[in-house]
N, C-alpha and C positions, 0 to 999 in steps of 0.2 A: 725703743725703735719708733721713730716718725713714719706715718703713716701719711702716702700723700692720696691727697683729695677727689674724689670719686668725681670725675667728670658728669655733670648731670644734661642731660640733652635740653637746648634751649626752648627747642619745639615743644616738648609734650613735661618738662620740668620734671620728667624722670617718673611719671606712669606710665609710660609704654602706650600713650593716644593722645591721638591730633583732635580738634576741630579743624571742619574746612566746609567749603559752602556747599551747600546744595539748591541749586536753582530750579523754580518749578515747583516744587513741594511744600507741603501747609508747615512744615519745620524748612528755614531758610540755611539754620548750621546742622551737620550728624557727625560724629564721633570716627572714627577709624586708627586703624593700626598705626603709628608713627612710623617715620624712613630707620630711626632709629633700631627701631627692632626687628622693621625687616632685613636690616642689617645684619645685625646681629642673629640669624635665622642663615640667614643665608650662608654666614660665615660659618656654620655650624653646619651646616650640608656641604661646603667644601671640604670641610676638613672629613667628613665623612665617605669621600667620593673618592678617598684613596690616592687623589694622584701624585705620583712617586716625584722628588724633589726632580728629577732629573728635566721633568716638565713642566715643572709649577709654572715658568714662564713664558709656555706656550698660550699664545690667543689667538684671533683671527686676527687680529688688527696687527699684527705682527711678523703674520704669515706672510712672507717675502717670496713675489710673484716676478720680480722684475730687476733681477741680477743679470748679469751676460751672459745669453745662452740658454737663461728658463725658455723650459717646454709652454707652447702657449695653454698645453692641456693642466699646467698649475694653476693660471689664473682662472679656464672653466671650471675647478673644484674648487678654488675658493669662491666663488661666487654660488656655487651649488651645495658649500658648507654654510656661506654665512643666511644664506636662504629656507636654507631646511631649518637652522639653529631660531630666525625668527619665526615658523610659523609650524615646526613640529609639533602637531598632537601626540602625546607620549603615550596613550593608552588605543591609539588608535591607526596611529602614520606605520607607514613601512620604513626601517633604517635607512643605514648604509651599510655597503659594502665597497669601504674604500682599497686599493690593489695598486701597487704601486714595488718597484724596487727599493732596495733599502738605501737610504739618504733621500728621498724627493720628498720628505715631510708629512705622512699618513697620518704618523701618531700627534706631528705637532694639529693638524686639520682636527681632529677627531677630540684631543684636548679642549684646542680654542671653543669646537662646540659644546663641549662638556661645562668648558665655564661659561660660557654665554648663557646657556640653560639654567644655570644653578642663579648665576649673579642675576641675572636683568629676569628670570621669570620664575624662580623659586621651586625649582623642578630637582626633587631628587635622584640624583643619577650615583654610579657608581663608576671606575676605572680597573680593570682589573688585567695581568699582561697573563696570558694564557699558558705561560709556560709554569708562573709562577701559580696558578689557582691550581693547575696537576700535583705540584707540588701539595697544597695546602691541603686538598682533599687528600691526596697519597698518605699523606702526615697522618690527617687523623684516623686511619687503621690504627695506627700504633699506639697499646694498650696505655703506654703512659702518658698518653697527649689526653688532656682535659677536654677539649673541641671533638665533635660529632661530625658526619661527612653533612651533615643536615646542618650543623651550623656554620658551614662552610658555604654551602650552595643556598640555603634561604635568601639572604640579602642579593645572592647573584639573578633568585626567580624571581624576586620579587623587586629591586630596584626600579622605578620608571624608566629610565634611560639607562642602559650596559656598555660600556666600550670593554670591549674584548680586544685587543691588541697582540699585532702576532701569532692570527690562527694558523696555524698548520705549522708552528713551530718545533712541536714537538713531535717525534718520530711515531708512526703510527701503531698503534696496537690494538686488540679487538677492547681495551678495554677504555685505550683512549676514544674508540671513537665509539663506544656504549656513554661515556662520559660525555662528549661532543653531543653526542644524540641528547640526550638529556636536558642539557643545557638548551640545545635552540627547540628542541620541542617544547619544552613548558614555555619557554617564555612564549614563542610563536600564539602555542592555543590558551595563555593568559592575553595574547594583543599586548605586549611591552615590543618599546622600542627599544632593537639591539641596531651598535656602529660596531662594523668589527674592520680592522687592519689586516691585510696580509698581505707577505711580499711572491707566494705564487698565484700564477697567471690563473683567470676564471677559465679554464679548460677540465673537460672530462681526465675521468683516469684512464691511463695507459690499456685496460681491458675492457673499458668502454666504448673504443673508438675501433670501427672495424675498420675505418679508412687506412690504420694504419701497418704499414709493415712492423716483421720483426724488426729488424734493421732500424729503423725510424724510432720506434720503441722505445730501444734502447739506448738512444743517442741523446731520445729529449732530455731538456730538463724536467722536474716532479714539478706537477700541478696540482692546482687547489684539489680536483676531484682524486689526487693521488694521496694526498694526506687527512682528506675528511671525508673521503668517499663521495660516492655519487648521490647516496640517497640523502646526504647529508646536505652538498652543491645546491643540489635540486632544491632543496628546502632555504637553504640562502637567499636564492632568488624569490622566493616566495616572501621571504621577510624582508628584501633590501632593497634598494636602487643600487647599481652600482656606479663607483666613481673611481677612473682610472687616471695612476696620475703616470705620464712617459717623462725620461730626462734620465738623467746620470745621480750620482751620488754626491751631491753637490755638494755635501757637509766635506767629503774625502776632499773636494777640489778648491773648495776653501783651505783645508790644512795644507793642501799642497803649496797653495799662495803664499802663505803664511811665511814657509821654509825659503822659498823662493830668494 
């Protein structure tokens, strides 16, 4: 079997460092890391950051503000994604909390920041859809799964950057939302930056709100503060900015074109 030829980087001729100038100083060259390897680093925290093939193609640069009929509140989150993505402190900034219906592009926003972070500043982040981490924890009760709920949730506390995707997806239980608690409190009093997705409205829950009637009550739609509680809400706002995105489902109104 032919074996073909290990590409060697021109720059640094394959030890992993550059020279380059340094001006000012009693040494005029110093030594550093090549592009090469932070390449190669980088590519190795994406592939790490889990995000599911169905997004890999998501960026900001890609994120399409100006079809017929975009809400003008798309192009203020993108400019409010690609702003945060340049100058996020990850052990220090407040996320997001991007809110939006399903089809105006949260998760494609939320990706493109994910890579911007990973590619151009070498920032370990992670991707994870919330419906599917319940699962993975759930799993590992179960005596024959090798994986611990601990090595489930560590990479999620500890991550620099979290996209949670899809909060309040999943139907509410006392145990889901002991598991919600959990999650944004540690991260909150470690200071990690969480982005999280959801497609209900930043409103209290239904027994929060005295303004409201029965009647009314029961008519609304379920709100954030209805599938993650109030103490939980509360605590959102404490970690995020948020960023609402209005419009239609414009992925449905493309396929509709399509058929057309």
């Amino acid at each position: 079997m032919i074996k073909a030829p290990v590409e060697i980087c021109p720059l640094c001729e394959g030890s992993g460092w550059k020279t380059v100038s340094n001006p000012g100083s009693v040494n005029d060259r110093r030594v550093t890391r090549c592009d090469c390897q932070l390449r190669v680093r980088a590519q190795g925290v994406m592939t790490a950051a889990r995000i599911p093939r169905r997004y890999e193609h998501c960026e900001l640069s890609n994120y399409d503000t100006d079809f017929p009929g975009a809400h003008p509140s798309l192009a203020e989150a993108h400019f409010l994604a690609a702003n945060f993505a340049k100058k996020c402190d990850p052990r220090g900034d407040k996320g997001l909390l991007i809110i939006g219906k399903i089809g105006t592009g949260k998760t494609h926003l939320a990706v493109g920041i994910l890579k911007e972070l990973i590619l151009n500043r070498g920032i370990p982040c992670l991707f994870y859809d919330y419906r599917e981490l319940l699962k993975e924890i759930q799993n590992s009760y179960n005596a024959t799964v090798q994986t611990t709920e601990l090595d489930v949730l560590r990479p999620v506390f500890e991550t620099d950057v979290l996209v949670l995707d899809e909060l309040g997806a999943v139907k509410p239980t006392e145990w889901v939302w002991d598991t919600v608690s959990l999650i944004l409190n540690t991260r909150y009093n470690d200071n990690r930056t969480t982005i999280i997705t959801t497609n209900f409205d930043d409103q209290p829950a239904a027994g929060a709100s005295g303004s409201l009637s029965p009647a009314r009550a029961a008519s609304r739609g379920e709100t954030l503060g209805d599938r993650i509680g109030e103490r939980m809400r509360s605590r959102l706002h404490e970690m995020c900015r948020v960023i609402t995105l209005d419009g239609t489902d414009f992925r449905q109104k493309f396929r509709s074109a399509n058929f057309r």
